[in-house]
N, C-alpha and C positions, 0 to 999 in steps of 0.2 A: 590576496583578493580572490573571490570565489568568482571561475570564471560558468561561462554556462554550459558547455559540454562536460563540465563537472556535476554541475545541477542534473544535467540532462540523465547523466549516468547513474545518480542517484536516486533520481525520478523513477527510472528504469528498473532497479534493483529493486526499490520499495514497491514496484506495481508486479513485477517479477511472479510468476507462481511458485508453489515451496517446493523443495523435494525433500523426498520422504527413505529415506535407508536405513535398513538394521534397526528399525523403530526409535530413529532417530531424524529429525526433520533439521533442513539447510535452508539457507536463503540461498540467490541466485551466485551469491561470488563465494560461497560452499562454508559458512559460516554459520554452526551450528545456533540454533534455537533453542531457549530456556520454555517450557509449561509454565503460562499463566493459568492460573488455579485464582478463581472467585467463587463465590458461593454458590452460582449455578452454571457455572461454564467451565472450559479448560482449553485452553486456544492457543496458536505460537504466533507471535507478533515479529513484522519485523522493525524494529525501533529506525529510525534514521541518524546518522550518523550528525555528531557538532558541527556547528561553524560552518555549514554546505546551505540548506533551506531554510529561509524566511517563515518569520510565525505562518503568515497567511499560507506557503505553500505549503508546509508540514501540515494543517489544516485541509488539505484540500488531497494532496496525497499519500498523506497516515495517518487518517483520522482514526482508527482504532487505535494507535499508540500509546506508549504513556505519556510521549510528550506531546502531543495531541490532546489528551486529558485535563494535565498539567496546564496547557496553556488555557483549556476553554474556564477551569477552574479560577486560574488568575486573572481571568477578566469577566470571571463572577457568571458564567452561562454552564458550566458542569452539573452535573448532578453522581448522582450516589454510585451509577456505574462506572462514572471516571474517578471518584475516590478508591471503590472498590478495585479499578487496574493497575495502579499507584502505588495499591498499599495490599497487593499480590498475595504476599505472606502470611495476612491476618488468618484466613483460615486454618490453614497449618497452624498456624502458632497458638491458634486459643483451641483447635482441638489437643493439641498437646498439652497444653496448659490446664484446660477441664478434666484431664482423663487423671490428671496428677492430682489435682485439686480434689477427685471424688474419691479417689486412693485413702487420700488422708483423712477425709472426712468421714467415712464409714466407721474408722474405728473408734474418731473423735464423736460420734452418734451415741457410740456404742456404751462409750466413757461415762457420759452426761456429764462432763465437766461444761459449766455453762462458759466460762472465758474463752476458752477452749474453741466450743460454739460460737462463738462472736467472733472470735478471728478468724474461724472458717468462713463464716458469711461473710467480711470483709474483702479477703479474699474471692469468693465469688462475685462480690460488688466490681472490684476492682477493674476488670475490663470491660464491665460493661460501660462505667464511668469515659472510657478510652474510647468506645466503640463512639460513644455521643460526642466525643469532642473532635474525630476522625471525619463524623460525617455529621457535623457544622458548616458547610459548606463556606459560612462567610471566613470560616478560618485561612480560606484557601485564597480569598478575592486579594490582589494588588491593592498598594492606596492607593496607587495611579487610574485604579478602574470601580473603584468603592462608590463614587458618586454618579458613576456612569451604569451602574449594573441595571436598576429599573430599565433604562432605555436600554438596555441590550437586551433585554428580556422580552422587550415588547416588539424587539425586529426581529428577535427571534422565530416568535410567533405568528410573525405575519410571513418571514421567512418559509416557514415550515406549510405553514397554512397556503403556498402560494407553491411548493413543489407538490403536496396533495394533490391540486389542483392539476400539475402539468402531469404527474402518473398519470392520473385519470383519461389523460389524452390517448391518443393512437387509435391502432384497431389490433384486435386480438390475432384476428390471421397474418397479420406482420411480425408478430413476435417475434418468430423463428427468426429473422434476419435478424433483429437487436440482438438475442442470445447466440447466435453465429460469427458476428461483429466483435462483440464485446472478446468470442473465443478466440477468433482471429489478431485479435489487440493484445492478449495475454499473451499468444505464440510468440509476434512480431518480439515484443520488448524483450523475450529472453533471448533470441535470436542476435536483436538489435548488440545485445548487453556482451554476447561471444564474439561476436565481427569486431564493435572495436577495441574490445582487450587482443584478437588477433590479428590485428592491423600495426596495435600500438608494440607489440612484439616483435611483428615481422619489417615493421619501418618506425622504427623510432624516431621520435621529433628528435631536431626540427625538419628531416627530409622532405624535398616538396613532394616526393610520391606519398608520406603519410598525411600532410598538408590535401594533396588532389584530395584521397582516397576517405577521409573524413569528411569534405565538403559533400561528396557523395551520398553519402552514410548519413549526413543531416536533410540533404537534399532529398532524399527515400522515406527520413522519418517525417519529415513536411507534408510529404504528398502520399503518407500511411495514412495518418492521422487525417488529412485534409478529407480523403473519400471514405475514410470510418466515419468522422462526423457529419457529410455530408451524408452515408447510410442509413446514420443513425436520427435523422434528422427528418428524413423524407419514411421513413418509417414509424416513427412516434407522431410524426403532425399530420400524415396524411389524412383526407377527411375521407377516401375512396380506396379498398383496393382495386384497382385496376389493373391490366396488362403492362402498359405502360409504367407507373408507380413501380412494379414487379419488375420489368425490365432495368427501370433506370439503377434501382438498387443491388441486384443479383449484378450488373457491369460493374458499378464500384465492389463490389464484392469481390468478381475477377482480378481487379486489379490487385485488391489487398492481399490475394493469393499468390500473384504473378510478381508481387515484391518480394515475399515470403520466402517464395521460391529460388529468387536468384540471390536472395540474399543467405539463405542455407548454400545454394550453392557456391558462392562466394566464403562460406566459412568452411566447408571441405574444401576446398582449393587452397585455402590460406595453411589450412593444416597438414596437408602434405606437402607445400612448399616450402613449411616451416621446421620441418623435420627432411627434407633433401638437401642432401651436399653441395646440389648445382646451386639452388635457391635463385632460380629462375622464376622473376614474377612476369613472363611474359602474359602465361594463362592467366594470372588474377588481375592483369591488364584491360583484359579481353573483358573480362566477366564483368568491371567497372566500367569499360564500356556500356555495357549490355544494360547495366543498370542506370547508366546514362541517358540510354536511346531510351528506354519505358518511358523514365520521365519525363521527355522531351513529347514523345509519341503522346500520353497523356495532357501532357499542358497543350498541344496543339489540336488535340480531340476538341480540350474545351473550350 
């Protein structure tokens, strides 16, 4: 059974930012990425892993995926760009296949043999016939979701029609905090993703010190998340800016910093204790403290 600090960590990797070396790009647990190639992009994705997240959250956190795709197609709401992520390969394949195909036809031109001709046109028929039946979208719909598609279509729409609406909100000179935030939440999660692979290293379950030191570590991304979205909240609805509105969010802002920071410092700590002979965690004690009293100091602010 899939518990939730598994979720959690997979949540984390999928939102993860990429790294990029030797022109070659990684996900966050150093796992290289394939080029997706569509007919007018070329992007690295990171897929989510089986048997970890629910349709809804693979939805919510990989919606560029292919299994993201894959699912919107099955309940009949995809369109031509999630065929097109799915089915990766087609460009490559029918540029290859055209260059080969005009190879042979030049000289079967040249010929005028007419059978000749007609097999070659068949041959150029050929994928195209493939290309129509690839992106028939109802090919993709579940029977479970076949009589349901119109209405999903139609919340779709209102769905969509109804985040327009919420973009449209905010005030422009707020921006900078949503795009600071949103930077701040990219840092956290690869952060997040290194403290407990070096936790789960340096105290192996079931120790109650790896026990403390995780509840910690959830208890930080709780009240990460709690003053990002509170940030991000008071910045998109505000109907003013004002001093006040400015202050309150620049303070959650502090905070998401002042996690940041003990929690890097908490992952240098874990790595040189984890490479000493003494393997003394009295300092990464200290440091769990510290990240203790924030949250406390925090939840009593408010």
């Amino acid at each position: 059974m899939v518990n939730e600090n598994s979720k959690t960590i997979e949540i984390n990797r999928l939102k993860a930012p990429l790294k990029y070396k030797d022109s070659k790009v990684f996900d966050s647990k150093g796992n290289q990425l394939d080029c997706i190639e569509t007919f007018s992009d070329l992007k690295y994705i990171v897929e989510p892993k089986d048997g970890i997240l629910t349709e809804e959250e693979i939805l919510e956190h990989a919606p560029n995926s292919k299994e993201a795709a894959k699912i919107r197609l099955s309940r009949g709401v995809g369109d031509n760009s999630d065929v097109m992520l799915i089915n990766d390969s087609v460009p490559t394949l029918l540029g290859f296949y055209y260059t080969i195909a005009v190879c042979l036809a030049v000289p079967v031109f040249y010929s005028g043999n007419t059978s000749w001709m007609f097999f070659m046109l068949i041959l150029f028929i050929l994928p195209l016939i493939y290309l129509y039946y690839i992106f028939n979208l109802k090919n993709y719909v579940a029977t479970s979701h076949k009589a349901a598609v119109n209405d999903n279509h139609s919340k779709i729409k209102k769905t969509r029609k109804l985040e327009d609406v919420e973009s449209e909100k905010g005030l422009s000179s707020l921006n900078r905090y949503v795009n600071e935030v949103e930077e701040l939440k990219s840092v956290f999660d690869s952060k997040e993703i290194k403290v407990r692979d070096l936790i789960t290293k340096r105290f192996k379950p079931p120790q109650m010190t790896y026990d403390r030191f995780m509840t910690t570590i959830d208890k930080a991304h709780d009240l990460f998340y709690h003053e990002a979205d509170g940030a991000l909240n008071i910045a998109k609805y505000a109907v003013e800016d004002t001093p006040r509105v400015e202050g309150e969010i620049e303070s959650k802002i502090d905070t998401l910093k002042s996690i940041i920071d003990q929690i890097e410092d908490l992952t240098n700590e874990l790595v040189i204790n984890i490479s000493s002979d003494e393997k003394s965690s009295d300092d990464v004690k200290i440091l769990i403290d510290d990240i203790d009293n924030l949250i406390d100091s925090v939840k009593e602010y408010k």
